[in-house]
C-alpha positions in Angstrom: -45.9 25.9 26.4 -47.5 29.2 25.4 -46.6 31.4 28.4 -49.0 34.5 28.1 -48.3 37.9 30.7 -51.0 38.3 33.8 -50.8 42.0 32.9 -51.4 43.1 29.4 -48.6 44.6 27.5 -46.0 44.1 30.3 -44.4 40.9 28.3 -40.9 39.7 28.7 -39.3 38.8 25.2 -38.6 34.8 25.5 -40.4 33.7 28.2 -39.7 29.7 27.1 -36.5 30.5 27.6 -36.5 32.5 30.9 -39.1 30.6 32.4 -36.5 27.7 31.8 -33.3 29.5 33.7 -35.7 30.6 36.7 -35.8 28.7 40.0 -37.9 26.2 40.9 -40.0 26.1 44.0 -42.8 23.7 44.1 -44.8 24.7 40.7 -43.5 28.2 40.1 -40.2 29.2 38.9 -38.6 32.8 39.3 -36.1 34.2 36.9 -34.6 37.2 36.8 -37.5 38.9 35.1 -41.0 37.1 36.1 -42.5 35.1 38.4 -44.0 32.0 36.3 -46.9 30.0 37.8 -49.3 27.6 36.7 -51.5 27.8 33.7 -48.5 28.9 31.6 -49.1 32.7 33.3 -46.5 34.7 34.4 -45.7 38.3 36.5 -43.1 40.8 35.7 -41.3 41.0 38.6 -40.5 44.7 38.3 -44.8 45.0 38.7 -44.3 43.6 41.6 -45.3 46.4 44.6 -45.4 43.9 47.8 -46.2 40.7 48.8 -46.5 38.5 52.1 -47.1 35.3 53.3 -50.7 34.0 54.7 -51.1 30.8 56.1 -54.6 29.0 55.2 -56.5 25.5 55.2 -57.1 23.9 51.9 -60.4 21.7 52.7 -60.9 18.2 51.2 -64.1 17.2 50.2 -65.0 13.8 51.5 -61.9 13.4 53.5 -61.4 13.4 57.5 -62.7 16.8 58.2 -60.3 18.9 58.4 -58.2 21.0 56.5 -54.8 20.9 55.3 -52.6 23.8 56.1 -50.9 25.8 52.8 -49.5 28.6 52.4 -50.1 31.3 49.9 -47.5 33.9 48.8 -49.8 37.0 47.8 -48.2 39.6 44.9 -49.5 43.0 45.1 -49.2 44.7 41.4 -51.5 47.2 42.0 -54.6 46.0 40.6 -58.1 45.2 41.6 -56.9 41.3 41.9 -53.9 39.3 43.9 -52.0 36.9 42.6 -51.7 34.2 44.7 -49.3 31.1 44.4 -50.2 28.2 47.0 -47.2 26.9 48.8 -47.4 23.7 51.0 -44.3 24.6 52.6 -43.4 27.4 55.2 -39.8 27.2 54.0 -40.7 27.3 50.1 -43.1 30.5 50.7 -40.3 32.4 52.7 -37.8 31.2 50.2 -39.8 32.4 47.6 -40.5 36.0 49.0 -36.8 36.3 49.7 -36.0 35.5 45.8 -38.5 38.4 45.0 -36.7 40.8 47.4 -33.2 39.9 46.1 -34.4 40.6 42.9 -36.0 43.7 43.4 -35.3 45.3 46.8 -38.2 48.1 46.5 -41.0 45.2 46.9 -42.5 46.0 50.4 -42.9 42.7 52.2 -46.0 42.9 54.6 -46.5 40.9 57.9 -49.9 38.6 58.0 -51.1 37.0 60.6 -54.6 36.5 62.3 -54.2 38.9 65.1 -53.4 41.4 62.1 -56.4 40.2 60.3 -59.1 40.9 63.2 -57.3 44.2 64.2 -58.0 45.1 60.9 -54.4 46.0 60.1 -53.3 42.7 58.1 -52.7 43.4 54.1 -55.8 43.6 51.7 
C-alpha cells in the first residue's frame, strides 16, 4: 500500500509501518501518530483541532426505502473540507473519538445532534 498524507507536507516517516501498529475500528486504524482511512489516506493526529459524532441515513438505491442509519466521525483540521470516516456502529464512533482524545487531549470534542442542527448551533 502507498499511504499518501490528506494534508500536504504534514507526513509521518513510515506510515506501512505505523499504519500496521494502529488500532483497528471497522476500516480505519489509529496509531499513535495518524488516523488512517480508506483509499490509503491518512491524518496527522496532532492536525487534528476537533471532531464529533453525527448520526446519518445511508440510502440504498433499489432497496426497501429507507435508509440505513451510520455514523460519521467528523475531523476538523482546519481547512475548508471535513474528514469524515463512516461508522456503522454507535460504540465504534465513540470508541474512536475517545482514542483521538487519549491521544491528544487538546482536540475539542463537539456535541451534534438535530436539535443543535435546527438551532443553528450544531458544528459546521
Amino acid at each position: 500500500m502507498a499511504w499518501s498524507p490528506y494534508l500536504e507536507g504534514r507526513a509521518v516517516s513510515d506510515p506501512k509501518s505505523d499504519a500496521r501498529s494502529g488500532i483497528r475500528i471497522e476500516q480505519s486504524r489509529i496509531s499513535r501518530n495518524a488516523v488512517y482511512f480508506p483509499k490509503e489516506k491518512y491524518l496527522l493526529i496532532s492536525d487534528i483541532r476537533r471532531t464529533w459524532i453525527q448520526s446519518t441515513t445511508l440510502s440504498l438505491v433499489g432497496c426497501c426505502g429507507k435508509g440505513i442509519p451510520v455514523f460519521v466521525v467528523r475531523l476538523d483540521h482546519g481547512g475548508p473540507e471535513k474528514v469524515n470516516i463512516m461508522m456503522e456502529k454507535k460504540e465504534n464512533a465513540d470508541k474512536m473519538v475517545a482514542l483521538l482524545c487519549e491521544i491528544n487531549p487538546s482536540i475539542r470534542v463537539e456535541e451534534w445532534s438535530r436539535e443543535a442542527q435546527l438551532a443553528g448551533t450544531a458544528p459546521r
